[in-house]
C-alpha positions in Angstrom: 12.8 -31.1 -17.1 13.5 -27.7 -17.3 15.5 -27.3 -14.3 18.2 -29.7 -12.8 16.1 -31.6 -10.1 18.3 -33.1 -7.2 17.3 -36.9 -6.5 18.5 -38.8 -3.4 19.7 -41.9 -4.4 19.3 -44.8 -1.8 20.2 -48.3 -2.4 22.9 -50.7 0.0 24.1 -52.2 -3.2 26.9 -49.7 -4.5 27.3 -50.7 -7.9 23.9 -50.4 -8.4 24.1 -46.9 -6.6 27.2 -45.7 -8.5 25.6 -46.8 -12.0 22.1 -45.1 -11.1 24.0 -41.7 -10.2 26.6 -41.9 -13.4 23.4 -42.7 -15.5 21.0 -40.0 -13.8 23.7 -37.1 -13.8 24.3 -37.7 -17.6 20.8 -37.3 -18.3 20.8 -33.7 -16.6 19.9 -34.5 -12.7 21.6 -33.5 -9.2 22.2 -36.8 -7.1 23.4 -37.7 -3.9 23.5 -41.0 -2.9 22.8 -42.5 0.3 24.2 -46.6 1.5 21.1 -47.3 3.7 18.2 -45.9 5.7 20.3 -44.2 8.6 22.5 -42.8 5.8 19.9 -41.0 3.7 18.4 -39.7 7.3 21.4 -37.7 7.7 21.5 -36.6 4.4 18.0 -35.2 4.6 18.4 -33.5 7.9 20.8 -31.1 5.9 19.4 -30.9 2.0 16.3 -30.8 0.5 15.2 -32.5 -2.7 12.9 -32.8 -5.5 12.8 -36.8 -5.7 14.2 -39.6 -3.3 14.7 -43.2 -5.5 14.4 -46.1 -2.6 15.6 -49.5 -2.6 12.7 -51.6 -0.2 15.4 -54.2 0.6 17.7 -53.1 2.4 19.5 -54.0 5.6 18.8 -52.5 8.9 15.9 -50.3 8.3 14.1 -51.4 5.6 13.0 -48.9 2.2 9.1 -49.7 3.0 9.8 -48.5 7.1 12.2 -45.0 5.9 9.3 -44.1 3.5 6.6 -44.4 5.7 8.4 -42.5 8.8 9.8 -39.9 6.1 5.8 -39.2 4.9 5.5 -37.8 8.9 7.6 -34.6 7.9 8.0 -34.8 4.3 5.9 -34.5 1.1 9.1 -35.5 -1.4 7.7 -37.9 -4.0 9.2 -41.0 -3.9 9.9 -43.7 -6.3 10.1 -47.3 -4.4 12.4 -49.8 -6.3 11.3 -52.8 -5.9 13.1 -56.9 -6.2 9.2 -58.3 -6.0 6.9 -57.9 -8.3 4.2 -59.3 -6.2 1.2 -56.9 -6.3 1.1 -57.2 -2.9 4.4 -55.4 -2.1 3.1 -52.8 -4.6 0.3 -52.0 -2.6 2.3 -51.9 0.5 5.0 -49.3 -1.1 1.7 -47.1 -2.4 0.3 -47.4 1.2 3.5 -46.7 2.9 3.7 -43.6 0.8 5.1 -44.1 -2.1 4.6 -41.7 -5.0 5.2 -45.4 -7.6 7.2 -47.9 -7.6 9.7 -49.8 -10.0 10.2 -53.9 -10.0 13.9 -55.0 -10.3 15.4 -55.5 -12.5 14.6 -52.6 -14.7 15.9 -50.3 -18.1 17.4 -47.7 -16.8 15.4 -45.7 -19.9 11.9 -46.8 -18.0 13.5 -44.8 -14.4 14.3 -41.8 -15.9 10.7 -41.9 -17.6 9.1 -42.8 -14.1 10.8 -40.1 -12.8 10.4 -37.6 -15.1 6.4 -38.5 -14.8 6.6 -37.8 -10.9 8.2 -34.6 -10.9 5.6 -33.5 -13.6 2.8 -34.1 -11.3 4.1 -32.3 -8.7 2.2 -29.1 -9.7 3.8 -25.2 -10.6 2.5 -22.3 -8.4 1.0 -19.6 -11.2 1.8 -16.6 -10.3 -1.0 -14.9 -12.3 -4.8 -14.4 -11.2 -5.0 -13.0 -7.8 -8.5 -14.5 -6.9 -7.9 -17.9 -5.5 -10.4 -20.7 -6.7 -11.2 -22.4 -3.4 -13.4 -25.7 -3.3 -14.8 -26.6 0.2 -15.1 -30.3 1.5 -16.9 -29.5 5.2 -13.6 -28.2 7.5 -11.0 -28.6 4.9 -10.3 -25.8 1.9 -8.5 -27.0 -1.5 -6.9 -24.0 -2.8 -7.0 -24.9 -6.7 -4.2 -22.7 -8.1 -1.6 -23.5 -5.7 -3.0 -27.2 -5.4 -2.8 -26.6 -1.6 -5.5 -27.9 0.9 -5.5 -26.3 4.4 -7.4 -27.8 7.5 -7.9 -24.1 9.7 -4.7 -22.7 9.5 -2.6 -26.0 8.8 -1.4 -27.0 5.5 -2.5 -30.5 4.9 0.5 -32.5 3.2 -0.2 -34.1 0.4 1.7 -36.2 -1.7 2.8 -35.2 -5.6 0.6 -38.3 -6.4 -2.4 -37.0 -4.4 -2.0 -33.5 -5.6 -2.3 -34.5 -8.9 -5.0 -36.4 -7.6 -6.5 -33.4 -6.4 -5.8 -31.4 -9.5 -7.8 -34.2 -11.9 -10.8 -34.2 -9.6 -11.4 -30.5 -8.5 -11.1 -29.7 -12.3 -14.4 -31.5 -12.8 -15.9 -31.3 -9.9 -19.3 -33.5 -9.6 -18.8 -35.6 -12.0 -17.4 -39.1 -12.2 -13.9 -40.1 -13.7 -12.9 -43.8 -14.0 -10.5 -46.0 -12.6 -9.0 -46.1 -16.0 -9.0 -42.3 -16.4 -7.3 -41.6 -13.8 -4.6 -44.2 -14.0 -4.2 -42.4 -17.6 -4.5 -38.9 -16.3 -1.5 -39.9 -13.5 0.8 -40.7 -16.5 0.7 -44.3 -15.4 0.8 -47.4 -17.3 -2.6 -49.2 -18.6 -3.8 -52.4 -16.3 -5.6 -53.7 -13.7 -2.6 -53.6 -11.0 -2.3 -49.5 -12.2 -6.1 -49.5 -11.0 -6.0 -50.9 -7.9 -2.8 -48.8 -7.2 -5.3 -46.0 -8.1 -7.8 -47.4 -4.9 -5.2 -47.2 -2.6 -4.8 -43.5 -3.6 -7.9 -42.5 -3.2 -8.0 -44.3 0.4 -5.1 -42.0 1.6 -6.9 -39.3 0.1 -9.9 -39.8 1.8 -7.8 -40.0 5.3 -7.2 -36.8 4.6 -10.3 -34.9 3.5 -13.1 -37.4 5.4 -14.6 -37.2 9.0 -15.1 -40.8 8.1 -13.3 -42.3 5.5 -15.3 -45.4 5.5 -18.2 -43.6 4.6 -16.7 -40.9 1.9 -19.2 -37.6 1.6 -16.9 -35.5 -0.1 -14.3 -38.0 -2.4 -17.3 -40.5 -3.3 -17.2 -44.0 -4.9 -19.9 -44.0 -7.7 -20.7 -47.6 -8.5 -19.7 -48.7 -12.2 -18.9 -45.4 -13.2 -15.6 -44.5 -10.8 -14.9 -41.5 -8.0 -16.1 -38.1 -7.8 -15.0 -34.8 -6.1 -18.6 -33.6 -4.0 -17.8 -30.1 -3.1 -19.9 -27.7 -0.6 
């Protein structure tokens, strides 16, 4: 990256902490590191950052519960780390919040190339062209340059996952991009599990831009071929 991100660091096991932080410093990253959910609330009351690694077992307050309460107030990507590789508990983390998520145990190599994935997703404001490139989806506006989408005058948050999202479909608007495509375009890995990762993206998508989510107008399934962006 070309600037020195700060990532919160929280895991209740400290040599696993201390490790992560020596490891993530050398490699040209700010950390702080937190012990435990009521520990890395404190540190986020006073200090903003780029990225926030979380542990899902923890004691107390679990990583799954801090992620989902921290999605409320924050759009932070976040990058679950994970002892089960169940696809289950996947799905959970994604629907939580969660920007990906990383099975213990893992290279330490494969982190700092998660991460460095996430925070390219998240996407630069360009300062150039003064006309904005709005797409409209009934009440909501998606503001293509700055990859913002406003409801009225709120700014709907959006997650660096969804506004990459976002970015892939409002580039080619009415037309359908696959499952596959998307799990490609996202910088994930190939496979079925990175698909049905992708589903649960869409469905807190669609929370967001739908009247009825169930019955998409906007963010539309197309059978056999994958999702498409409908615009007004």
């Amino acid at each position: 990256m070309d600037f020195d991100a700060h990532l919160l660091i929280v895991d209740d096991d400290e040599r696993i902490r201390t490790l992560l932080q020596k490891f993530l410093m050398r490699n040209g990253f700010l950390v702080t590191a937190a012990r435990d959910a009521e520990h890395a609330r404190r540190v986020l009351a006073g200090l903003d950052f780029d990225m926030i690694v979380l542990d899902v077992m923890m004691p107390g307050e679990d990583g799954l519960s801090l992620c989902r309460s921290l999605r409320e107030t924050h759009i932070t990507p976040i990058l679950l780390l994970t002892a089960k590789g169940e696809t289950d508990n996947r799905i959970e983390g994604l629907e939580a919040g969660a920007d990906d998520y990383l099975a213990k145990p893992f290279e330490p190599k494969e982190l700092l190339l998660r991460i460095n994935a996430i925070l390219r997703r998240v996407p630069d404001v360009p300062a150039e062209e003064a006309t904005p490139k709005i797409l409209t989806l009934g009440p909501i506006r998606y503001d293509m340059e700055r990859g913002e989408m406003w409801q009225g005058a709120d700014l709907v948050r959006l997650t660096a996952t969804e506004m990459q999202l976002m970015k892939i479909f409002s580039a080619q608007p009415g037309e359908a991009i696959s499952r596959a495509k998307l799990v490609e375009d996202l910088g994930r890995d190939r496979g079925q599990a990175q698909e049905r990762a992708v589903d649960v993206q869409i469905t807190r998508l669609r929370r967001k831009i739908e009247s009825d989510p169930k019955q998409p107008r906007y963010l539309q399934t197309v059978r056999g071929a994958g999702y498409m962006l409908a615009p007004d």
